[in-house]
N, C-alpha and C positions, 0 to 999 in steps of 0.2 A: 502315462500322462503326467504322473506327479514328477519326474526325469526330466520331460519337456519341456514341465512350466517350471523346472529349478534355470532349465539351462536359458530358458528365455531372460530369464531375471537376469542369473548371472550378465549375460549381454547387456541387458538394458543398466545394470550397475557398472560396467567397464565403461560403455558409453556415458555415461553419467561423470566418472571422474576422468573421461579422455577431456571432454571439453570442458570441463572446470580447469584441468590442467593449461590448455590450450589457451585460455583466455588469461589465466594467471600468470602466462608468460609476460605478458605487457607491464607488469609491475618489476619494479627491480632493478632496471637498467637506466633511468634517469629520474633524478631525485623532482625536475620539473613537474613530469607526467605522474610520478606517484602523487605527488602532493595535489593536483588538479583529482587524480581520479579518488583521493579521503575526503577533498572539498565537496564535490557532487555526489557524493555516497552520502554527508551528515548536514550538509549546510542544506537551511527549509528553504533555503531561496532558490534553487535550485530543483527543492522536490517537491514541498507540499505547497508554497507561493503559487505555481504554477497552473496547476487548475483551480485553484481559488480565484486568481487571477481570471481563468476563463466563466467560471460562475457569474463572479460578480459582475463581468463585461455586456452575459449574456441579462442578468438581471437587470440591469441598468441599461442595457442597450435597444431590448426590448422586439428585436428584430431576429428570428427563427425561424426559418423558413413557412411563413406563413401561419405559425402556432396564434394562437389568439395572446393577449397580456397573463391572464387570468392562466390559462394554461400551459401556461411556460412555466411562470414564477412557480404553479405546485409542482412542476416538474422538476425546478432544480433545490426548491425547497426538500421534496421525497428526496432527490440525491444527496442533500448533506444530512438527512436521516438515514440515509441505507448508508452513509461513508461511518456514523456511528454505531451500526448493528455490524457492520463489514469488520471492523477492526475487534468487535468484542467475538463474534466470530470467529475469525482466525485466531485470535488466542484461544479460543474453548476449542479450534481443531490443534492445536499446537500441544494441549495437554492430553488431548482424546486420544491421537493417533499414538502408536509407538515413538517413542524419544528417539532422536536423531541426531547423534554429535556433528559440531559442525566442522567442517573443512578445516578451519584453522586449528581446531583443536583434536586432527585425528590425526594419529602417527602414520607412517607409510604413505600416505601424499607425497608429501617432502613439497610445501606449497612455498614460495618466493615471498614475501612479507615486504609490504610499502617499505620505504624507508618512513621511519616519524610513525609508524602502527605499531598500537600496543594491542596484539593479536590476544595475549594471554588472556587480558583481562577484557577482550571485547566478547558481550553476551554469554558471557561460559556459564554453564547450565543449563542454557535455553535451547530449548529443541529446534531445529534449523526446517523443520517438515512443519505446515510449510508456510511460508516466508509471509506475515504479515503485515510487510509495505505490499507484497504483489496482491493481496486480495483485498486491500484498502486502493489502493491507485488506478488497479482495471473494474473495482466497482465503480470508483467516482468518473473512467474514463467510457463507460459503460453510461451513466447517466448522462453526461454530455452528449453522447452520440447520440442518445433521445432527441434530443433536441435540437441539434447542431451537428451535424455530419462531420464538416470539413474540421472545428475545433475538435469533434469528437474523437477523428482521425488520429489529430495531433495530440489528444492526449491518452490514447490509450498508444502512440511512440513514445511518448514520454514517460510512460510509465515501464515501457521495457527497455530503451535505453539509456536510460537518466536516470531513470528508479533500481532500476532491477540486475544490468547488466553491471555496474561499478561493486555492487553486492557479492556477484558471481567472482570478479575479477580479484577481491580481497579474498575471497574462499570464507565469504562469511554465511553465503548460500550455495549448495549446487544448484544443477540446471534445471532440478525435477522440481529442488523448493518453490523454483518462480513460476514453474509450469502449474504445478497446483496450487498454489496461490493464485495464478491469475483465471483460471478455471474455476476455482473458489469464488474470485471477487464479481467477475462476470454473471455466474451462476445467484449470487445475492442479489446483486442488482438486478437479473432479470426477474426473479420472483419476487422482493420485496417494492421493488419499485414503482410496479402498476398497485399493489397496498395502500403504500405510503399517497401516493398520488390520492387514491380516492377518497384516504382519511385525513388530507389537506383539506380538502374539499369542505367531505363532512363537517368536519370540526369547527371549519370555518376561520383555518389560521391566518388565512392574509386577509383574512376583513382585519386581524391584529394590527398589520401591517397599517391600516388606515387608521383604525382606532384609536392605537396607541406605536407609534414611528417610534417614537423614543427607546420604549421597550423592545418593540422590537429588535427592533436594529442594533441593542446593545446588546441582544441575545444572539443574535444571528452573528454579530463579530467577535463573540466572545468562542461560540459554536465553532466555526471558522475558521478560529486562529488554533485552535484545539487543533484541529482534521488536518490543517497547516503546516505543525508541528509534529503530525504522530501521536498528540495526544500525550507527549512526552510531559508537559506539567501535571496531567492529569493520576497520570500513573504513577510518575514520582509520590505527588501525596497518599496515594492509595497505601501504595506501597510504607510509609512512613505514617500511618493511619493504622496498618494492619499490625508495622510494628511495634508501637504503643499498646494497642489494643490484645496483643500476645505477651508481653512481655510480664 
């Protein structure tokens, strides 16, 4: 038994680096295409704009297949609470599970490099297992889908090939990091989301909305622009908070 489940592994590991290989062929051979596939991998206009964009179209627009006002707004209100439980999430799987070098930093690949990527120094240290854009992007395209089928559609393809696949294609993830990542983000949002939702409710957060718009709304785009980004400002301070605070 323990022979069988070595030799399944091993399988499931060849296939793992056949189509990392496979898709990292596309990098390499015109300096155009690399330079399109670094911009869609880092630029937020391309990744995290995008169902922000769909949030706030639906918030504003106020039309969901029939949802009432009331319970739409708590439903994409829950979504950009589970898009901040999703990403602190995948970092606590990211540390929990065994450490996993990534593609660009494993020898014997032998992986093709953008032109203009600086492979060395992208994310080294960080465990590649697993990919916390894919369990931020299929939680928030997870929440959409609540609400909105057809945008929901398009944002959980956005999140696999705009988000996930340019990832793959730099060897900055394999195929199993996006795979459990987005099993991960789906998985969040279906359980914290019906949560979230009823302690919208509770709490009473969009009576805020009426009460106080100003407040709101400066919190909700400050939220937003966060979940936009990756959370990348966020983290930087943290990060420069903890080293202060160590030193």
């Amino acid at each position: 038994m323990a022979c069988r489940r070595c030799a399944v592994t091993s399988v499931l590991v060849g296939l793992d680096a056949a189509v990392l290989r496979e898709l990292n062929s596309l990098v390499g051979g015109s300096w155009s295409l690399d330079q399109v596939i670094l911009e869609v991998r880092t630029n937020p206009i391309f990744k995290g704009i995008v169902p922000m964009m769909m949030l706030w179209g639906l918030w504003f627009g106020g039309a969901a297949e029939g949802m009432a006002r009331n319970c739409l707004r708590a439903q994409l209100l829950a979504t950009v609470l589970v898009a901040c439980a999703a990403i602190a999430i995948g970092r606590a799987l990211a540390l929990w599970l065994p450490f996993r070098l990534r593609p660009i930093h494993t020898e014997g690949l032998a992986l093709k490099t953008p032109q203009g990527f600086d492979a060395a120094g992208t994310l080294d240290g960080w465990s590649s297992m697993p990919s916390d854009h894919a369990v931020l992007f299929f939680a928030l395209a997870t929440g959409i889908f609540a609400v909105h089928r057809t945008l929901g559609s398009l944002a959980f393809l956005h999140a696999a090939m705009v988000v996930s696949l340019p990832r793959v294609v730099v060897g900055v993830h394999y195929p199993s990091d996006i795979l459990v990542g987005a099993l991960a983000g789906v998985t969040v949002a279906a359980l914290l989301g019906p949560v979230f939702v009823a302690l919208t409710l509770r709490w009473g957060l969009l009576a805020q909305e009426r009460a106080r718009p100003g407040l709101f709304y400066a919190l909700m785009l400050a939220v937003t622009f966060q979940v936009a980004s990756i959370f990348d400002s966020l983290r930087a301070l943290l990060g420069t908070v903890a080293e202060i605070l160590l030193a």
